[in-house]
C-alpha positions as CSV (number, residue, x, y, z in Angstrom):
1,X,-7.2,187.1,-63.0
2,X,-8.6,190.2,-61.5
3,X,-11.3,192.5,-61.8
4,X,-13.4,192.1,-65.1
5,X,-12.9,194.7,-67.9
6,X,-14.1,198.0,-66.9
7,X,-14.5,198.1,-63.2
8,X,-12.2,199.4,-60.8
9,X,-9.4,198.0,-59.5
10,X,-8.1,197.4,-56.3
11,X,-5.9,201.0,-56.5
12,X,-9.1,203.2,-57.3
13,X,-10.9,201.4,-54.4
14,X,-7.8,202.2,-52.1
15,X,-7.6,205.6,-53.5
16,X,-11.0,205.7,-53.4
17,X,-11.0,204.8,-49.2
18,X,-8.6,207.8,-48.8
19,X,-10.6,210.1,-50.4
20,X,-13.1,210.0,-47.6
21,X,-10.5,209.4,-44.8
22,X,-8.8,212.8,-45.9
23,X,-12.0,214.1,-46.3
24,X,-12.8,213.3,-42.8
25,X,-9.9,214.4,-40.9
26,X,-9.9,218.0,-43.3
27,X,-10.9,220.1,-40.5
28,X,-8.1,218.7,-37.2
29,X,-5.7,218.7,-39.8
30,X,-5.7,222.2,-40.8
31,X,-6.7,223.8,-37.2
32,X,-3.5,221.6,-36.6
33,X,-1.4,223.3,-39.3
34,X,-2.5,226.9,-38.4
35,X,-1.6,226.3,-34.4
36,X,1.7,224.9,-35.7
37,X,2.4,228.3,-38.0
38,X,1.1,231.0,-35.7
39,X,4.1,232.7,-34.0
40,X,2.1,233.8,-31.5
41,X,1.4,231.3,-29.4
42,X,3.9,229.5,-27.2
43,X,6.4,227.1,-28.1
44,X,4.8,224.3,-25.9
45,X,2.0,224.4,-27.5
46,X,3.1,224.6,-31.1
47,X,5.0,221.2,-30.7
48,X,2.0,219.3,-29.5
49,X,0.7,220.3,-32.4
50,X,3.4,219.8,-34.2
51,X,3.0,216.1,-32.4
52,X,-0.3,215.4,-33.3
53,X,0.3,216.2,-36.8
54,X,2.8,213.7,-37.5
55,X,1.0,211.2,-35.5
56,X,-1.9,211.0,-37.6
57,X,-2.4,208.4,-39.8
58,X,-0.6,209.0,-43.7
59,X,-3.4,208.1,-45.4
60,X,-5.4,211.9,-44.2
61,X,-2.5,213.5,-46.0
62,X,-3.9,215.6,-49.2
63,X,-0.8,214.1,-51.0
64,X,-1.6,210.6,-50.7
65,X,-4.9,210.9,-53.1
66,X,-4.1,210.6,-56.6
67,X,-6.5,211.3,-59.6
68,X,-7.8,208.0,-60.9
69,X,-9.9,207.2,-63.7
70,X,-13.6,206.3,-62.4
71,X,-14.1,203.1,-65.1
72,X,-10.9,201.7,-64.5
73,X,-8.9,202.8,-62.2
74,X,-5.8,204.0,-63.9
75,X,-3.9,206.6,-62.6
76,X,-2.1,207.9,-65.6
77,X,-3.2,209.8,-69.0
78,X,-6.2,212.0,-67.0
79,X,-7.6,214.3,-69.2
80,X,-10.5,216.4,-68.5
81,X,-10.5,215.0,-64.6
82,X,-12.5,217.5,-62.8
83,X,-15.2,217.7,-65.5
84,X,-15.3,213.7,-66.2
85,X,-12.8,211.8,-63.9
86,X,-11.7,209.7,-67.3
87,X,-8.7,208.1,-68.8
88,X,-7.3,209.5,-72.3
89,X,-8.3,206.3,-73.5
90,X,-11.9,205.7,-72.1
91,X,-12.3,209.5,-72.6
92,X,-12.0,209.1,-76.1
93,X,-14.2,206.1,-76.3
94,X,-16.9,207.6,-74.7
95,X,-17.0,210.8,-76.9
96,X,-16.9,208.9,-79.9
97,X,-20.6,207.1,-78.8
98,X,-21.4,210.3,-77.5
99,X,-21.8,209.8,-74.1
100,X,-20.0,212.9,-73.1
101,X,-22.2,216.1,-73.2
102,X,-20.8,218.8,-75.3
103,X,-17.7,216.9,-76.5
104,X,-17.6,215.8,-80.4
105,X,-14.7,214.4,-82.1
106,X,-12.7,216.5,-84.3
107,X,-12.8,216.1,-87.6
108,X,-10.9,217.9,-90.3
């Protein structure tokens, strides 16, 4: 049936795993890029970096991480995800208990 109501699912777990992968291979992978862009230094060695680049494993790649909602897990509808890291809809749910600090529901 899956995870019970609430708690992430298997994608913010996963997403959740390349978050620190990426985080941990930051630093090669952007020494890597800069020896791969300077003009200055030989061709030889450009293209063994070049090499270990796309050797290393996809899931380091910045692109693969994908803002997910920390409650549940969905990917789509972020709003506010720096500040909160919440769904549209649990977003909303939580600022109408007032759980949020400094967010109140409109009203008009």
């Amino acid at each position: 049936m899956g995870f019970a109501k609430g708690l992430p699912n298997w994608a913010a777990l996963k997403d959740y795993k390349r978050r620190q992968a990426f985080a941990a291979n930051e630093t090669l992978r952007q020494a890597l890029k800069y020896l791969t862009q300077n003009t200055t230094l030989d061709y030889r060695t450009r293209v063994a970096a070049m090499h270990k680049l796309a050797a290393m494993p996809a899931y380091t790649r910045p692109t693969e991480i994908r803002n997910r909602c920390i409650l549940t897990g969905r990917g789509r509808g972020q709003i506010a995800s720096k500040e909160f890291g919440l769904s549209r809809h649990r977003f909303k749910l939580a600022a109408e208990r007032g759980e949020l600090p400094g967010v109140e529901r409109a009203s008009w």
